[in-house]
C-alpha positions as CSV (number, residue, x, y, z in Angstrom):
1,X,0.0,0.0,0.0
2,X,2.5,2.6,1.3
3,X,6.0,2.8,2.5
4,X,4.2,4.0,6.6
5,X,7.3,2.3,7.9
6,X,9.9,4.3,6.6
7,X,8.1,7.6,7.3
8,X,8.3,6.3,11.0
9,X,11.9,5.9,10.8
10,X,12.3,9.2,9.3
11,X,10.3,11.3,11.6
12,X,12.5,9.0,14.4
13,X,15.7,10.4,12.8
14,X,14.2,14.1,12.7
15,X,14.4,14.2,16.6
16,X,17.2,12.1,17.0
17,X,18.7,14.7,15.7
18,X,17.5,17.2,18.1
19,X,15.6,19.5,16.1
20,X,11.9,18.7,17.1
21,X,10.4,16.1,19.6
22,X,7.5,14.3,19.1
23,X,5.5,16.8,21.7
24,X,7.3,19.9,20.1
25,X,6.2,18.9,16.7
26,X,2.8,18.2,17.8
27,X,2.1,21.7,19.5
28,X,3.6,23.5,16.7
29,X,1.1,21.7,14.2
30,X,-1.6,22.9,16.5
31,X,-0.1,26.4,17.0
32,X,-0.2,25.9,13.0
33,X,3.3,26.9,13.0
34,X,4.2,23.9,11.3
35,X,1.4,24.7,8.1
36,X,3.2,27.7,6.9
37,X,3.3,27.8,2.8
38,X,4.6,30.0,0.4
39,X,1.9,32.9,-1.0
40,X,0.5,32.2,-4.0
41,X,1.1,35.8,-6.9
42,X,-2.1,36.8,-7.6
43,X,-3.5,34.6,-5.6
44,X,-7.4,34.3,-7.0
45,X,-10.0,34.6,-4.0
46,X,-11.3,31.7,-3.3
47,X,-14.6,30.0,-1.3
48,X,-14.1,26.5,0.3
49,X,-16.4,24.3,2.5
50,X,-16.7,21.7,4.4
51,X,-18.9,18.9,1.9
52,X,-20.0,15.4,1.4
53,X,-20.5,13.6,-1.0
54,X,-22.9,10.0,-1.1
55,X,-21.1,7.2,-2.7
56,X,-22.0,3.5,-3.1
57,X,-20.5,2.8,0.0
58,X,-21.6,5.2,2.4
59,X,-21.2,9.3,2.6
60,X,-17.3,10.9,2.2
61,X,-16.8,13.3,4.2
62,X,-14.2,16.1,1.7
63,X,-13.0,19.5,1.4
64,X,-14.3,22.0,-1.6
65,X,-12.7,25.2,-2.3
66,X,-12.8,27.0,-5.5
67,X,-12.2,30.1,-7.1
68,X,-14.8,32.5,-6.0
69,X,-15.5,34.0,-9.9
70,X,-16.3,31.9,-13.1
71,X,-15.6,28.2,-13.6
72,X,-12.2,26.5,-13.6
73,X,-11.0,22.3,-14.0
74,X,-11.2,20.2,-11.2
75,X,-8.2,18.6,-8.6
76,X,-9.0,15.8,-6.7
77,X,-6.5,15.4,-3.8
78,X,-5.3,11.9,-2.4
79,X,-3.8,12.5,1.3
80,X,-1.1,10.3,2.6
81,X,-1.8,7.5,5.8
82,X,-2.8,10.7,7.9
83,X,-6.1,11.4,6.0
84,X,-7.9,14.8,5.7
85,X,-6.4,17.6,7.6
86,X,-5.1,20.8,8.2
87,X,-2.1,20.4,6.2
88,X,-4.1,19.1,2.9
89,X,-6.5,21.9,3.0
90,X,-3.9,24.6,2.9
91,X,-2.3,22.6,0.1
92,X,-5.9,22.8,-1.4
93,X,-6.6,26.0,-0.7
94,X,-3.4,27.0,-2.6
95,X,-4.0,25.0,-5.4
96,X,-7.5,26.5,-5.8
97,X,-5.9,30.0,-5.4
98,X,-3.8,29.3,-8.4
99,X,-7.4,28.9,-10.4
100,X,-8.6,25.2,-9.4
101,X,-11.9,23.8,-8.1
102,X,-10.1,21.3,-5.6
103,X,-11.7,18.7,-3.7
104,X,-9.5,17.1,-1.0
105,X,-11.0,13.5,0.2
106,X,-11.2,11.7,3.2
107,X,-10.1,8.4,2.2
108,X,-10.9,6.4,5.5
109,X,-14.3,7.7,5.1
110,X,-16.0,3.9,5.6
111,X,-14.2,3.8,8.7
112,X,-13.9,7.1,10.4
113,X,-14.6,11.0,9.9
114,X,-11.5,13.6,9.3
115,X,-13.1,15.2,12.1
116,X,-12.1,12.3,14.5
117,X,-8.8,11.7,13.3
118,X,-6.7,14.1,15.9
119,X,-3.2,14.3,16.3
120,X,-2.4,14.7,12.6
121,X,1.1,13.3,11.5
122,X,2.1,12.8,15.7
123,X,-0.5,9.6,15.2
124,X,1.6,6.2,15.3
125,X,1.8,4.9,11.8
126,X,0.7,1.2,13.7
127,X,-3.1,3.2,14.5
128,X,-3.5,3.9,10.9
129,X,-2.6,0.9,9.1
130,X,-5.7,-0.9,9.6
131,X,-7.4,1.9,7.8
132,X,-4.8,2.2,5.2
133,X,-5.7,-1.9,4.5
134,X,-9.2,-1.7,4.1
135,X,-8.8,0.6,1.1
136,X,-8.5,-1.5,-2.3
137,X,-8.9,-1.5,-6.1
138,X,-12.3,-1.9,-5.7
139,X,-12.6,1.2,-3.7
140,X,-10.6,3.5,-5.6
141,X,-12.9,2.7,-8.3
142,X,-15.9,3.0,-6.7
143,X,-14.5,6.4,-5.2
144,X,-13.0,8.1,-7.9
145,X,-16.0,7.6,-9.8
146,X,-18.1,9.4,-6.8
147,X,-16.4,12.0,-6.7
148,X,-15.9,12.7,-10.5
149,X,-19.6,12.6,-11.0
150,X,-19.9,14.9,-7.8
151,X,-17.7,17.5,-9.4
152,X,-18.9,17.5,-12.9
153,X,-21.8,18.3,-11.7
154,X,-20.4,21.6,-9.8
155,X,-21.3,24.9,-11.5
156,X,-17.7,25.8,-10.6
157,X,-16.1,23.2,-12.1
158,X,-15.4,23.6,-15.8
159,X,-17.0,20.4,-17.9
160,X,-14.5,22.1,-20.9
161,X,-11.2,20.5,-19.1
162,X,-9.9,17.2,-18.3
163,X,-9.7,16.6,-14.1
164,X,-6.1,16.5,-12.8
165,X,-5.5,13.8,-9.7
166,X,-2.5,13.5,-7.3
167,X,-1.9,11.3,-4.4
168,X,0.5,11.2,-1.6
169,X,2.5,8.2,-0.1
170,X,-0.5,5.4,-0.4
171,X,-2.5,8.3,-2.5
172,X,0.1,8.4,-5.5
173,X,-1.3,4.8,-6.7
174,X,-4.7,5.9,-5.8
175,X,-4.3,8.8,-7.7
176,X,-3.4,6.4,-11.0
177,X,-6.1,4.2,-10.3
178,X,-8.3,7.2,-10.4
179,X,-7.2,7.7,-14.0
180,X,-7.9,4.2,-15.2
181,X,-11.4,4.3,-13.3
182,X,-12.7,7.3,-15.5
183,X,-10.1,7.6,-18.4
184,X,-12.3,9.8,-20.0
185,X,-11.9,12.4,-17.6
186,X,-8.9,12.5,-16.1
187,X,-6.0,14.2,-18.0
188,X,-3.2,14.5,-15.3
189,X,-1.7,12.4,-12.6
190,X,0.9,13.3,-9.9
191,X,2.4,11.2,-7.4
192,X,4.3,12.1,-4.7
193,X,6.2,10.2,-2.7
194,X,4.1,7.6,-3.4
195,X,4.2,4.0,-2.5
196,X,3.1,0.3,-4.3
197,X,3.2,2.3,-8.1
198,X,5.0,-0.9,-9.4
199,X,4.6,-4.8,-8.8
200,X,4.0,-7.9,-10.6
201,X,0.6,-8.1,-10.4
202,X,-1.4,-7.8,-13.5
203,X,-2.9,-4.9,-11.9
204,X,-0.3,-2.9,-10.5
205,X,-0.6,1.4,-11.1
206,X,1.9,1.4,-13.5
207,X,0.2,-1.1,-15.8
208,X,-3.0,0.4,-15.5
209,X,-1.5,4.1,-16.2
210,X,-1.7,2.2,-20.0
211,X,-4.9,2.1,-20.0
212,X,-5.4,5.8,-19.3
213,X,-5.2,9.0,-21.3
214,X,-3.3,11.3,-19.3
215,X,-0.1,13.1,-18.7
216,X,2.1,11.7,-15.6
217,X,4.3,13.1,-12.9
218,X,6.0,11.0,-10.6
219,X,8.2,12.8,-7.9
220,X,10.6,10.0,-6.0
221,X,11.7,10.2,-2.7
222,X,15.7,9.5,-2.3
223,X,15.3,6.8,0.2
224,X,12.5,5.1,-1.1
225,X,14.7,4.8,-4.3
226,X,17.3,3.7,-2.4
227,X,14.9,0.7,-1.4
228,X,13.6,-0.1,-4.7
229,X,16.1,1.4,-7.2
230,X,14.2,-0.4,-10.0
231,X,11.2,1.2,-9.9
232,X,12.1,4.6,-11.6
233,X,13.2,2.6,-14.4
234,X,10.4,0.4,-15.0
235,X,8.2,3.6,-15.0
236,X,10.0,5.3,-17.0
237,X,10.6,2.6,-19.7
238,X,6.7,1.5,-19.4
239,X,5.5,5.0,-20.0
240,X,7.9,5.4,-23.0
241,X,7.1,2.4,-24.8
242,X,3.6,3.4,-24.9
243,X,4.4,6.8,-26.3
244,X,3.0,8.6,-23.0
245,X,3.9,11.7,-21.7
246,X,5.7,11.2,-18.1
247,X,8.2,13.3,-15.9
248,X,9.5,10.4,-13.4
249,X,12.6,12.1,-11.6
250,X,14.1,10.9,-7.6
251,X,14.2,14.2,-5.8
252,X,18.2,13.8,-4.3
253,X,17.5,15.0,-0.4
254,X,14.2,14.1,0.1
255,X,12.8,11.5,2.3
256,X,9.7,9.9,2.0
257,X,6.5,12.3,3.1
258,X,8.6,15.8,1.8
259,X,5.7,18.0,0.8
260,X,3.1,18.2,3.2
261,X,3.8,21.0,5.3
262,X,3.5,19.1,8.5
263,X,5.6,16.2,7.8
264,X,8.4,15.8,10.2
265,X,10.6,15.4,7.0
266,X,9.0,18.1,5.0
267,X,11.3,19.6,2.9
268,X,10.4,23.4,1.6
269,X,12.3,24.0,-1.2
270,X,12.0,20.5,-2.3
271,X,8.2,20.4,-1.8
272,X,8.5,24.1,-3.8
273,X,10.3,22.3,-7.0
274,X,7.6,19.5,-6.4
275,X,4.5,21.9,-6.4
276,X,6.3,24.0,-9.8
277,X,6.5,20.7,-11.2
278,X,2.6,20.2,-10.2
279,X,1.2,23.6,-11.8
280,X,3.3,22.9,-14.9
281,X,1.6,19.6,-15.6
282,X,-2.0,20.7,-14.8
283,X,-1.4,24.0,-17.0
284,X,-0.3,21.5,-19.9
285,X,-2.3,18.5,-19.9
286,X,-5.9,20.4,-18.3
C-alpha cells in the first residue's frame, strides 16, 4: 500500500537529531506553525467548504474550495496514511488559489470522519494501518468515480477541461487508479512520494496508467529509491514504450512524506520544486 514504515523511521531520525520532539512537533502543528506555505502571486479569492458527497458505500466526508469567480478544472486530492487535515486543505486552498476547483477527500471515510482523526502526522503509523488496508482497487474505483460525477456536476467546475489527480505516499497509486477508473476524464496524474506504483501483479498502477489518457508526474523520494532502485526505471521505460507523456525524476535529499507541510521530513524548497512541477503539468495536460 505505502511505505508507513519508513516515514516512522524518518520522523524517528528528525528528533534524533534534536531538532523537534515528538510533543514539540505536535504543538507546533496545533499552534499551526508547522502549516506555513509560500503565498500564491495573484493569488485568486477563493470560497471553500466543508462537503460530502454520497457514494456506493456510504457518505465521504471532503473539502471543496474554488475560485470564488467563473468556472475553472477540477483537482482531486489523495492525502497520505494521515487522512484529511489541516495540512491538505492549505495545500488545497493553494492550489485552488492558483485557479482550481479542488476537492480534497477523506479516504478512511468507511471507517472514520476527518473530524475524528486528531493528532495529525504525531499519530503512530501502527493506528493507521488498519485503515490504510481496508482501502482496495475496488474502492478507488468505486471512489474516484463518486467524486468525478460529484464535481462534474459543480457549477464551478469547468466540464471544458480534463480533471487532474494527485496522491500522496499510499494516494500516489490511488491517484493512478483514479485515472484508469474514469479515463475519459482525467488528464493528469501526480504522485508524490508515493508508494506500491510498481509490482508484478497484472494490476499494478503502473500497468494500469496504460490504459489511461493522461499526462504523468512521478516525484521519488531519495530513500524510497534507495529501497527499490528499479522502480524509476520500469516507469520510466513502461511510459515510453507506450508513447505517454511522463516526468519520473528521484528528488536527491528528500525522504519519504517531503511535501506536506506538517511532515516531520517536510522539505520546503523540495516540496517548492515538487509543487512547480505540479502547476506545470496541470497548466499542460488540463
Amino acid at each position: 500500500m505505502c511505505e508507513q514504515d519508513q516515514f516512522e523511521k524518518d520522523r524517528q531520525e528528525f528528533e534524533q537529531r534534536g531538532q523537534v520532539t515528538r510533543r514539540q512537533f505536535g504543538m507546533m502543528i496545533g499552534a499551526g506553525v508547522a502549516l506555513m506555505l509560500p503565498s500564491v502571486v495573484n493569488a485568486a479569492e477563493v470560497t471553500e467548504s466543508e462537503i460530502t458527497i454520497t457514494t456506493p458505500d456510504g457518505v465521504a466526508d471532503c473539502y471543496f474550495v474554488h475560485p470564488s469567480k467563473g468556472t475553472a478544472p477540477a483537482i482531486i486530492i489523495w492525502p497520505d496514511i494521515f487522512g484529511l487535515r489541516p495540512a491538505f486543505k492549505k495545500m488545497g486552498k493553494r492550489l485552488a488559489e492558483s485557479g482550481y476547483a479542488v476537492l480534497v477527500v477523506n479516504p478512511f471515510y468507511r471507517s472514520k470522519k476527518a473530524a475524528d482523526m486528531v493528532g495529525g502526522t504525531t499519530v503512530p503509523i501502527a493506528e493507521l494501518r488498519p485503515l490504510a488496508s481496508a482501502l482496495n482497487e475496488t474502492t478507488a474505483a468505486t471512489d474516484s468515480k463518486a467524486f468525478v460525477s460529484w464535481l462534474d456536476a459543480q457549477p464551478s467546475v469547468s466540464k471544458k477541461h480534463r480533471i487532474g489527480t494527485q496522491g500522496y505516499c499510499m494516494g500516489g497509486s490511488i491517484a493512478f487508479r483514479t485515472a484508469a477508473a474514469v479515463s475519459d476524464r482525467i488528464g493528469a496524474v501526480a504522485s508524490f512520494h508515493g508508494g506500491g506504483l510498481v509490482s508484478d501483479k497484472p494490476t499494478s498502477p503502473h500497468l494500469i496508467a496504460l490504459t489511461t489518457k493522461a499526462h504523468y508526474l512521478v516525484a521519488i523520494a531519495e530513500n524510497d529509491d534507495a529501497r527499490a532502485p528499479t522502480h524509476k526505471t520500469i516507469l520510466k521505460e513502461t511510459f515510453e514504450k507506450a508513447g505517454m507523456t511522463a516526468e519520473v525524476e528521484v528528488y536527491a535529499g528528500a525522504a519519504h512524506g517531503w511535501c506536506p507541510p506538517d511532515s516531520a521530513v517536510y522539505n520546503e524548497p523540495l516540496a517548492e520544486k515538487a509543487w512547480a512541477r505540479l502547476l506545470a503539468l496541470y497548466q499542460k495536460a488540463l
